[in-house]
C-alpha positions as CSV (number, residue, x, y, z in Angstrom):
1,X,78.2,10.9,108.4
2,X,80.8,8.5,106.9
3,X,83.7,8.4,109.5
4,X,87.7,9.5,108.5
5,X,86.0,11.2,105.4
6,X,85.6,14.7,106.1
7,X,87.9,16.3,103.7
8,X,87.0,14.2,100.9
9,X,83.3,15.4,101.2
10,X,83.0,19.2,99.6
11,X,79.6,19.8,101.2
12,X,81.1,18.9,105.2
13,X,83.0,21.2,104.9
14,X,106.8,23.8,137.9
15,X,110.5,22.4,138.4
16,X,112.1,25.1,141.0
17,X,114.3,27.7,141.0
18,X,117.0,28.0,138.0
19,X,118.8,29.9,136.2
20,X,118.1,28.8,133.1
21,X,115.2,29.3,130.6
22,X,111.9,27.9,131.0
23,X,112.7,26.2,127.6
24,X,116.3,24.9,128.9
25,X,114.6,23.4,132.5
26,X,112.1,21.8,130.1
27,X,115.0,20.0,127.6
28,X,116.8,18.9,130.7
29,X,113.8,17.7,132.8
30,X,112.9,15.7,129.9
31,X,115.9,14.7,128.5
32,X,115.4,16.3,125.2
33,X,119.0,18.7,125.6
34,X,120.5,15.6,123.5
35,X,117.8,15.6,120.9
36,X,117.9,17.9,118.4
37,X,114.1,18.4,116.6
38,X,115.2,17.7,112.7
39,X,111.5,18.2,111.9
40,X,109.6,21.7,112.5
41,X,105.7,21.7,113.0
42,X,104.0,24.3,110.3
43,X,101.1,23.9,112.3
44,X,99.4,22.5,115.6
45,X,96.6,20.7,116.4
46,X,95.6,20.6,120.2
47,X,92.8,18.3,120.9
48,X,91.7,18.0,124.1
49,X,88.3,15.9,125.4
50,X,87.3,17.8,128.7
51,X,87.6,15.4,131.9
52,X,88.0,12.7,130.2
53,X,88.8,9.4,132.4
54,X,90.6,6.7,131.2
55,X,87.4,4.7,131.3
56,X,85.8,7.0,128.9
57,X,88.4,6.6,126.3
58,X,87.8,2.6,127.1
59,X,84.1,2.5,127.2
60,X,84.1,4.7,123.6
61,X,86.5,2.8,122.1
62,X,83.8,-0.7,123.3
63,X,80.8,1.9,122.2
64,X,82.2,2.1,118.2
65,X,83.7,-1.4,118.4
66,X,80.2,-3.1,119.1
67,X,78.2,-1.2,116.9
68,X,81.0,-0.2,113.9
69,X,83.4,-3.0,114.4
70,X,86.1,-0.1,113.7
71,X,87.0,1.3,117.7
72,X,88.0,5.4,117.8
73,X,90.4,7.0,116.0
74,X,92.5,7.7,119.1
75,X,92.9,4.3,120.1
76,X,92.9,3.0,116.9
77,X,96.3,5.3,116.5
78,X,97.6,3.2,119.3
79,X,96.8,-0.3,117.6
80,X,98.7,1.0,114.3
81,X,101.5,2.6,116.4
82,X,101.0,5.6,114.5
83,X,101.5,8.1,117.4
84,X,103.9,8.5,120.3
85,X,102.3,8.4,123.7
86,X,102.7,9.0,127.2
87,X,101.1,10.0,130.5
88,X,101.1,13.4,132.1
89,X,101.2,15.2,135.4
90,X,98.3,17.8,135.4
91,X,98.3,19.1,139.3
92,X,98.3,22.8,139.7
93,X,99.8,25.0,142.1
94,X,96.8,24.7,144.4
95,X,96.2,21.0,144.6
96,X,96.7,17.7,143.0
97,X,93.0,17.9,141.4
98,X,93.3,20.5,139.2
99,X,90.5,22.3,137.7
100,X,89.8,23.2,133.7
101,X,91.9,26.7,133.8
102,X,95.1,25.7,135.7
103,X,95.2,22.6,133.3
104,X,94.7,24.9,130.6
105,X,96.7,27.4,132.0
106,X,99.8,24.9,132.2
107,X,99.4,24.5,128.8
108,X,98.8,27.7,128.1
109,X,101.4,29.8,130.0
110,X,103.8,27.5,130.7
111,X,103.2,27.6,134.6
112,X,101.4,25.7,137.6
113,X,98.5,28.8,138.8
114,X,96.4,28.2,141.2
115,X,92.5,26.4,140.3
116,X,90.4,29.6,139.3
117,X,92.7,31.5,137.7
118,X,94.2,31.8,133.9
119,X,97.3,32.5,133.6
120,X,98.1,34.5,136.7
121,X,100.8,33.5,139.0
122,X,100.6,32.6,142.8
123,X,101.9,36.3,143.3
124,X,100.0,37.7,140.9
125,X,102.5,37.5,137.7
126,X,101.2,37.7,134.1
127,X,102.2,34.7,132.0
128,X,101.3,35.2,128.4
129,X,99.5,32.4,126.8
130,X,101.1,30.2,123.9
131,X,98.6,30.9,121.3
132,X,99.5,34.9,121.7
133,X,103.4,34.0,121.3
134,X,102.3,31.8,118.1
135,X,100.4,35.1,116.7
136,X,103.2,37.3,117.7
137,X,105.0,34.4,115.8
138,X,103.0,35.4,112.5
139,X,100.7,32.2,113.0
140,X,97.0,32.2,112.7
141,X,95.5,30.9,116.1
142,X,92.0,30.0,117.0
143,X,89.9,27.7,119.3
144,X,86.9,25.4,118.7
145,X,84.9,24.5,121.5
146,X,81.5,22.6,122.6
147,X,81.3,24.7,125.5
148,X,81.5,28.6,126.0
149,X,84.3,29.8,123.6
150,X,85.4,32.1,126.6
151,X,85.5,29.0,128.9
152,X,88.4,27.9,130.8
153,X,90.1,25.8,128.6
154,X,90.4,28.2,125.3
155,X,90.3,30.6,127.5
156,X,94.0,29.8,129.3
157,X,95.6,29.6,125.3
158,X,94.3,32.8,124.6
159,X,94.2,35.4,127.6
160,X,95.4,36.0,130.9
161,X,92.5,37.0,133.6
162,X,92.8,36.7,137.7
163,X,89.0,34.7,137.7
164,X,87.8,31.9,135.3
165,X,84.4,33.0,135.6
166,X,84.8,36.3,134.6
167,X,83.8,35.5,130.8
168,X,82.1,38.9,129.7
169,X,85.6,40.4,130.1
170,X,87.2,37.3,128.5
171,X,85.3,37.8,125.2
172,X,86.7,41.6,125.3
173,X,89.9,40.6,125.2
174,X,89.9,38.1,122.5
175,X,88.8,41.1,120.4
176,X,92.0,42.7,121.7
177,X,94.1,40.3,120.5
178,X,92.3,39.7,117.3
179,X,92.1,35.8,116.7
180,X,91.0,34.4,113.8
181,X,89.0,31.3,114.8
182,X,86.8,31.3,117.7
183,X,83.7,28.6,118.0
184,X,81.7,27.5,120.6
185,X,78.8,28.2,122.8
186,X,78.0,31.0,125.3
187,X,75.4,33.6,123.5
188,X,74.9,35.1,127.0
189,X,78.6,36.5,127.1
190,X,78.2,38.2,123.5
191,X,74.6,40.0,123.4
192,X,74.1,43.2,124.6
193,X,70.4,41.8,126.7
194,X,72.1,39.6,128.2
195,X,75.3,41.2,129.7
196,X,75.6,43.1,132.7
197,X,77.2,46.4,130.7
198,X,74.6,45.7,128.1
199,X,77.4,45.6,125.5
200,X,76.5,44.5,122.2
201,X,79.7,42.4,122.0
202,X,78.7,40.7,118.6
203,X,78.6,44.3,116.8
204,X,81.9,45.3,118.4
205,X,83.5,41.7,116.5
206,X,81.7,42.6,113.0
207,X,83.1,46.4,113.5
208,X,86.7,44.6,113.8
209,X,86.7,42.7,111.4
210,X,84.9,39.3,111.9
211,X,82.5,37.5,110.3
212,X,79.7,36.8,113.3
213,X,78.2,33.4,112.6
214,X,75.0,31.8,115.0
215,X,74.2,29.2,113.1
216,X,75.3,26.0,111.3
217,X,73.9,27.0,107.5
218,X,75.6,30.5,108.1
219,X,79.1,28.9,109.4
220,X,79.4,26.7,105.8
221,X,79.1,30.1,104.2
222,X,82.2,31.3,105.6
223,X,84.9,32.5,103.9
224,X,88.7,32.5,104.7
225,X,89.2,36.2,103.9
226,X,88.0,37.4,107.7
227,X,88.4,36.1,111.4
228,X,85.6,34.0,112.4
229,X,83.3,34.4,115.7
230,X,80.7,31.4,115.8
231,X,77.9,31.4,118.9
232,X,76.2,28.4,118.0
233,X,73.9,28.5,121.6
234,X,72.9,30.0,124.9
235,X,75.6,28.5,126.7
236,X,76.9,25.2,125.9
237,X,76.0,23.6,122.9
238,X,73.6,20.6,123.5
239,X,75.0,17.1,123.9
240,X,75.0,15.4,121.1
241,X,72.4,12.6,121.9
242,X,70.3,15.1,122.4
243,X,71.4,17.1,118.9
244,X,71.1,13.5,117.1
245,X,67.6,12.8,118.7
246,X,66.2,16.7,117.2
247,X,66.0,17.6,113.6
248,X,66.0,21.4,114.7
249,X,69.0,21.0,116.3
250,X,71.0,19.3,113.5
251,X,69.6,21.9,111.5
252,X,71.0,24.4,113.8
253,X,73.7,23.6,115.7
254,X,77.3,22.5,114.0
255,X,79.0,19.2,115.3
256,X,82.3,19.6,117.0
257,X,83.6,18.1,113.5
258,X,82.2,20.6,111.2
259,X,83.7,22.9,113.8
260,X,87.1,21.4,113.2
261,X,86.8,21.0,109.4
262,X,85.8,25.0,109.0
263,X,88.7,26.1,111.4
264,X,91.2,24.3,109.4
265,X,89.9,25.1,106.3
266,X,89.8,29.0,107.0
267,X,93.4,28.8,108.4
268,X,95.3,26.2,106.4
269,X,96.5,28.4,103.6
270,X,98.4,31.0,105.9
271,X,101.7,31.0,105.1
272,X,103.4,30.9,108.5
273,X,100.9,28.2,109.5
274,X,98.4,28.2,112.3
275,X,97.3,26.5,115.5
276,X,94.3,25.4,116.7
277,X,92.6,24.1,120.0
278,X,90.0,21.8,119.6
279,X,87.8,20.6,123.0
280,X,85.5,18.2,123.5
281,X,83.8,20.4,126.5
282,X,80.8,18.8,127.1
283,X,82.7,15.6,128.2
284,X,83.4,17.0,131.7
285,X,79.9,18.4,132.1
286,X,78.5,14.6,131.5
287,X,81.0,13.5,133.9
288,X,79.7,15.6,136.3
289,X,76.4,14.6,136.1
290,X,77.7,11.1,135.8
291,X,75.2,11.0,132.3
292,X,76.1,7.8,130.5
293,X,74.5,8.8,127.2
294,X,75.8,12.3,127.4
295,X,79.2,11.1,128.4
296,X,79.8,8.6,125.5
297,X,78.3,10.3,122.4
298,X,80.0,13.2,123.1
299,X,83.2,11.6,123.5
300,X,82.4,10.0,119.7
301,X,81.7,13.1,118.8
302,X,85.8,14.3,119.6
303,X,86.9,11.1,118.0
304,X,85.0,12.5,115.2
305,X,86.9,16.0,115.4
306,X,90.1,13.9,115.9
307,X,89.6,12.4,112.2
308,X,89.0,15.9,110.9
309,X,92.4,17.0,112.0
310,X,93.7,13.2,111.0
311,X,92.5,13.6,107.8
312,X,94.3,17.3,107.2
313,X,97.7,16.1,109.1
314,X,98.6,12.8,107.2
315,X,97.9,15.1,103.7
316,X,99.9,18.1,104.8
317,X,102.7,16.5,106.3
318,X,103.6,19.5,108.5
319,X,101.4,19.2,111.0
320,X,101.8,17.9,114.8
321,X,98.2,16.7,116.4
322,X,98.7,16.6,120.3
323,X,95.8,14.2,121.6
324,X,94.9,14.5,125.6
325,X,93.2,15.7,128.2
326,X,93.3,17.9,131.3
327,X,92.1,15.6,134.3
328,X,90.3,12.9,134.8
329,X,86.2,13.0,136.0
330,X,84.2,10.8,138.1
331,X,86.2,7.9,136.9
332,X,83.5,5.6,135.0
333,X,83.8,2.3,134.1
334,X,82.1,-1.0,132.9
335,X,81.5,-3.3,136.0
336,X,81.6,-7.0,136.0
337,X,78.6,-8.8,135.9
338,X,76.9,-12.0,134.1
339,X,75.6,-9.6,131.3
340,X,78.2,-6.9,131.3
341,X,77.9,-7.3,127.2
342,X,74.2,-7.3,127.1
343,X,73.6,-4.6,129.5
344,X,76.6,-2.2,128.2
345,X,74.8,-2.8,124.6
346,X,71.8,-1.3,125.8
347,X,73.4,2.4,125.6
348,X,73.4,2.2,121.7
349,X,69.3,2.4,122.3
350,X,69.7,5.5,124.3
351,X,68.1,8.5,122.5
352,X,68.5,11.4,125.2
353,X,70.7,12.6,127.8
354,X,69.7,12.3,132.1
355,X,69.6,16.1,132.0
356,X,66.6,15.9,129.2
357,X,65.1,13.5,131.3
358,X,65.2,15.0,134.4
359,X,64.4,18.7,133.2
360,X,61.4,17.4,132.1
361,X,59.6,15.4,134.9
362,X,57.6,18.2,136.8
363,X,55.7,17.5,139.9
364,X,52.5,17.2,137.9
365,X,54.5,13.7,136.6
366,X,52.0,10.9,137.2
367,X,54.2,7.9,138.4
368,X,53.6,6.2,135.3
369,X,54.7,9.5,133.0
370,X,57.9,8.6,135.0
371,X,59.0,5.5,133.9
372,X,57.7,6.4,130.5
373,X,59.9,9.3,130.0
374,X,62.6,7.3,131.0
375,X,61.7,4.1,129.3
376,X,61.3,6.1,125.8
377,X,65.4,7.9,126.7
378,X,66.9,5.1,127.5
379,X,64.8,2.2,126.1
380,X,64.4,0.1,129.5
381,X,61.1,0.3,131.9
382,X,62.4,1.0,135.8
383,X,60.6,0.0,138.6
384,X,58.3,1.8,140.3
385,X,59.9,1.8,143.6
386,X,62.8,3.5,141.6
387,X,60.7,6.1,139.7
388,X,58.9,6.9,143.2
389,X,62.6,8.0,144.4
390,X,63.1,9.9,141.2
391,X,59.6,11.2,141.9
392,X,60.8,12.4,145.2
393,X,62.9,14.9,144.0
394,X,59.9,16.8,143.0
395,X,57.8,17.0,145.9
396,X,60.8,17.5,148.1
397,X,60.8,14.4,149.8
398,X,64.4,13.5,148.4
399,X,67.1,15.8,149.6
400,X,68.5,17.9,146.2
401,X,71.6,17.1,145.4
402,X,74.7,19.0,144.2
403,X,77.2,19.3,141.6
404,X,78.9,21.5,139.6
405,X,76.6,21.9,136.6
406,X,73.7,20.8,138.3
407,X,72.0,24.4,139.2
408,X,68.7,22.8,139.5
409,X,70.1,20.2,142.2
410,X,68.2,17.2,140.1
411,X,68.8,13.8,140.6
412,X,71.4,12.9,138.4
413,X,73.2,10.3,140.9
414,X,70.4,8.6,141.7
415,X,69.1,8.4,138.0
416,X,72.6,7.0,136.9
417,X,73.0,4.7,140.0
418,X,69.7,3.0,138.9
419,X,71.0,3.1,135.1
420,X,73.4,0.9,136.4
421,X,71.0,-2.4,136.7
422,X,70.7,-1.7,133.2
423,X,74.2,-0.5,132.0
424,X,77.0,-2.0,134.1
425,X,78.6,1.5,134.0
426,X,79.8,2.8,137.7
427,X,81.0,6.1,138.8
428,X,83.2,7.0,141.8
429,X,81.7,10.5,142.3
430,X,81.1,13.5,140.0
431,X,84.0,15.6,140.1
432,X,87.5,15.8,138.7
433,X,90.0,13.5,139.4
434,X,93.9,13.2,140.3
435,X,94.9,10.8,137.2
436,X,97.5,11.0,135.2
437,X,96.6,11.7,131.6
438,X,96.8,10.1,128.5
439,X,98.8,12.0,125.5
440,X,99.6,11.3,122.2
441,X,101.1,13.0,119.4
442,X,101.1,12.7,115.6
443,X,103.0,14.0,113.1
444,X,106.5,15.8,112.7
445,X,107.8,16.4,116.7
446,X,106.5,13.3,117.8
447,X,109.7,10.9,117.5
448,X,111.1,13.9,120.6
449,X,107.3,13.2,122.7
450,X,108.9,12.0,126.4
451,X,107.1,9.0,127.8
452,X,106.4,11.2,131.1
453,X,105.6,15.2,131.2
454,X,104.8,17.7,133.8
455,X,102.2,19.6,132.1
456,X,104.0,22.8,131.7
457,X,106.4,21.3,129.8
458,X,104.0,20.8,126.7
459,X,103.9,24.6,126.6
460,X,107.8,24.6,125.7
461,X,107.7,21.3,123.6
462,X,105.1,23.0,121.5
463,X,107.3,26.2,121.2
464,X,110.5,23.7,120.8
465,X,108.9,22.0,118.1
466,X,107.1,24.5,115.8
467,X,111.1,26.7,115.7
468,X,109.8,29.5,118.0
469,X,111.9,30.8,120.6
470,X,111.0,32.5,124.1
C-alpha cells in the first residue's frame, strides 16, 4: 500500500482548588489567557499509539528509514516543522504510572481519576467525557481502535463507568449515547453466546440504527447515511506482522488505516464537523510482552493511520490532528554494540509476532521444532541451550512468568532477552512507565499548543479550540 496516498486511491477507501472554570485554570496554567485562538477547529483528530515509549517512536522512525529511506510521518512532521510539539504530564490521581483509563480519562473528562476507573472522581463524581460535550455540540464523534472498541482508552472519550473492565456494560452505553463511528475488536462484548446476560448486543445496534459491520469487504461497503459499529475480531485484532504474514487475515481483518480512512470519510460531510479518536492499541500489548516484531509493525501501522488523517487535514484546512500518547511501556531501545546496524536490520526479516511463536510450541515440540519455529519467525537459528530454556516452559521446569496480557504465563521475557543477541533491542521491564509524553499538533489551534501540559488540560484546549464552551 503506497504510503501518504490514501485519499487519492478510491478503492482504500488537576491544579487545586479555584474559583474559576476548569477552562479559566487551564488558560492561566498555560499561559494561554493572553492568546486569543483566531482560528476555530471544524473538526479533531486524536491519534494516540497505546504505550508508546520514546524508543518506539525512535526505533520506527530507524525501522522505515532503513528499509524506505522516507522515516514516519510523525517524525517526519518534526523535520519539516510542520507541527507544534511538546511534552506532557500523564500521572493520575492514584500514582505517577498511570494506566490506559485515567490517561484517557484526563483526556476525556478533563480530571486526574484514579487507575481503573473512567471518568469517575476520587469521591465518586461523574465527569462527562469530551466526545459527549462535542455531540451535545452538534458534532459527529466516533472512535477507531486495534483493540476492544469498549477498551479503556475510547472508552474514557465516550462514557463514564466506576471499573475499566466492565466492557459488556460499556458497549450498552455507547448505544445510549448513539455515536456514529465505532471500530475495533472485542466480538466477545457484542454476541449474545458470549456475554454473561446472553444479550445479543449486535441486534440491539442494527435495531438503533447502525450499520453492524464484521468484516473488512463489508466495512468498504458502508455508507455515510447510518452510524457505524465494526467488530473486526474476538478481542483484539491481530498484530499486524502477523495480519501481513496470513492472506486470510488481510482478507478479513481492516488495517488501522482503512479504519481511519472509512471513519473520516463517513463523518466528513457533517456540517458542524466531527471528531475522531484513533488508537494504535496493540502498541501497549507488544510492550508488554516486550514483542519486538509486534511492537514495531504495529507502531508503522499508526504512522500509517496518521497519513490517513494527514492526508484529510492539509486538504480541508479545518482540521486540528493531536499526535500522542498516554504513557510510556517497558521503555525499549537499540543498544550499542559492534553490529547494532546489522543486528537491528534483522527485524525487517521478521514474519510473526513472540505470541505466535510461543502459542505454538507445545510440549510435544521436539528440540529441533523449537529453533525451527523460531528460526522461520524471526529468520535467525538460536542455540540449543536457549531453545532448551524456552523448552522449559513447557514441561514446567521454567517458572511461568507474568504480565498483563500474558494469561498463558509464556515466556515472552526470556524469548525477547535472547532476541536480543540478534536484535540489539533492550527492554527495562514490561509494564507502563512514568515518562513524559510526546505531543504534537497540526493544523488550525496549533500556533496556541503550550510547550508543557498537564494532561487534563488538553481536554479544555480541545474545547478552547474547536469554539465550544463548558
Amino acid at each position: 500500500m503506497e504510503r501518504r496516498n490514501f485519499f487519492k486511491n478510491a478503492s482504500l477507501f488537576g491544579l487545586g482548588a479555584t474559583l474559576l472554570s476548569p477552562v479559566e485554570v487551564f488558560s492561566q496554567a498555560s499561559g494561554l489567557e493572553k492568546k486569543k485562538f483566531n482560528k476555530i477547529a471544524r473538526n479533531i483528530i486524536f491519534m494516540v499509539s497505546d504505550g508508546m515509549s520514546i524508543g518506539t517512536l525512535n526505533m520506527a522512525d530507524l525501522y522505515l528509514k532503513r528499509t524506505t529511506g522516507k522515516g514516519t510521518h510523525w517524525l517526519n512532521l518534526y523535520r519539516e516543522n510542520k507541527v507544534s510539539r511538546g511534552l506532557m504530564d500523564m500521572a493520575s490521581a492514584s500514582s505517577i504510572v498511570t494506566d490506559s483509563a485515567a490517561a484517557s480519562s484526563s483526556w476525556g473528562g478533563g480530571h486526574r481519576v484514579e487507575n481503573g476507573k473512567l471518568n469517575f472522581g476520587t469521591n465518586g463524581e461523574v465527569h462527562t467525557p469530551i466526545w459527549q460535550k462535542f455531540k451535545k455540540a452538534g458534532k459527529k464523534a466516533g472512535c477507531v481502535t486495534t483493540v476492544p472498541i469498549t477498551h479503556a482508552t475510547p472508552a474514557g472519550f465516550l462514557i463514564s463507568a466506576k471499573n475499566r473492565g466492565s466492557m459488556e456494560d460499556i458497549a450498552e452505553m455507547y448505544l445510549e449515547q448513539n455515536f456514529d463511528v465505532l471500530m475495533g475488536g472485542g466480538h466477545e462484548v457484542f454476541a449474545s453466546d458470549k456475554r454473561k446476560d446472553s444479550k445479543d448486543m449486535y441486534l440491539n445496534f442494527e435495531k438503533g440504527g447502525y450499520q453492524v459491520v464484521k468484516n473488512r469487504t463489508d466495512l468498504l461497503k458502508t455508507s455515510s447515511g447510518k452510524p457505524i459499529l465494526g467488530v473486526f475480531h474476538e478481542d483484539g485484532l491481530p498484530y499486524t506482522i502477523d495480519r501481513n504474514s496470513s492472506p486470510e487475515l488481510q482478507e478479513r481483518i481492516p488495517t488501522l488505516a482503512e479504519m481511519t480512512y472509512k471513519a473520516i470519510e463517513h463523518m466528513q460531510s457533517h456540517p458542524d464537523g466531527f471528531v475522531l479518536q484513533v488508537e494504535g492499541g496493540k502498541v501497549d500489548w507488544a510492550a508488554h510482552a516486550n514483542d519486538i516484531g509486534g511492537l514495531i509493525y504495529d507502531q508503522v501501522a499508526f504512522d500509517e493511520a496518521l497519513a490517513v488523517a494527514l492526508d484529510f487535514a492539509e486538504k480541508d484546512g479545518n482540521t486540528l490532528i493531536i499526535i500522542t500518547t498516554d504513557h510510556g511501556n517497558s521503555n525499549p531501545g537499540v543498544v550499542y554494540g559492534k553490529e547494532a546496524n546489522e543486528n537491528f536490520d534483522r527485524i525487517q526479516k521478521f514474519k510473526q509476532t513472540n505470541e505466535w511463536i510461543l502459542n505454538g510450541i507445545t510440549s510435544d515440540f521436539t528440540l529441533e521444532q523449537v529453533i525451527e519455529r523460531i528460526e522461520y519467525a524471526n529468520g535467525f537459528k538460536i542455540s540449543n541451550e536457549d531453545a532448551k530454556e524456552i523448552f522449559g516452559y513447557y514441561h514446567g521446569l521454567e517458572k511461568r512468568e507474568d504480565g498483563l496480557y500474558n494469561y498463558k504465563k509464556l515466556p515472552f521475557k526470556l524469548l525477547s532477552d535472547i532476541q536480543k543477541k540478534f536484535t540489539n533491542v533492550g527492554w527495562i521491564g514490561d509494564n507502563h512507565s512514568a515518562d513524559y509524553v510526546e505531543i504534537a499538533m497540526f493544523g488550525p489551534g496549533k500556533e496556541n499548543h503550550p510547550n508543557f501540559l498537564i494532561n487534563t488540560d488538553l481536554h479544555y484546549f480541545m474545547l478552547k479550540v474547536a469554539g465550544i464552551k463548558e
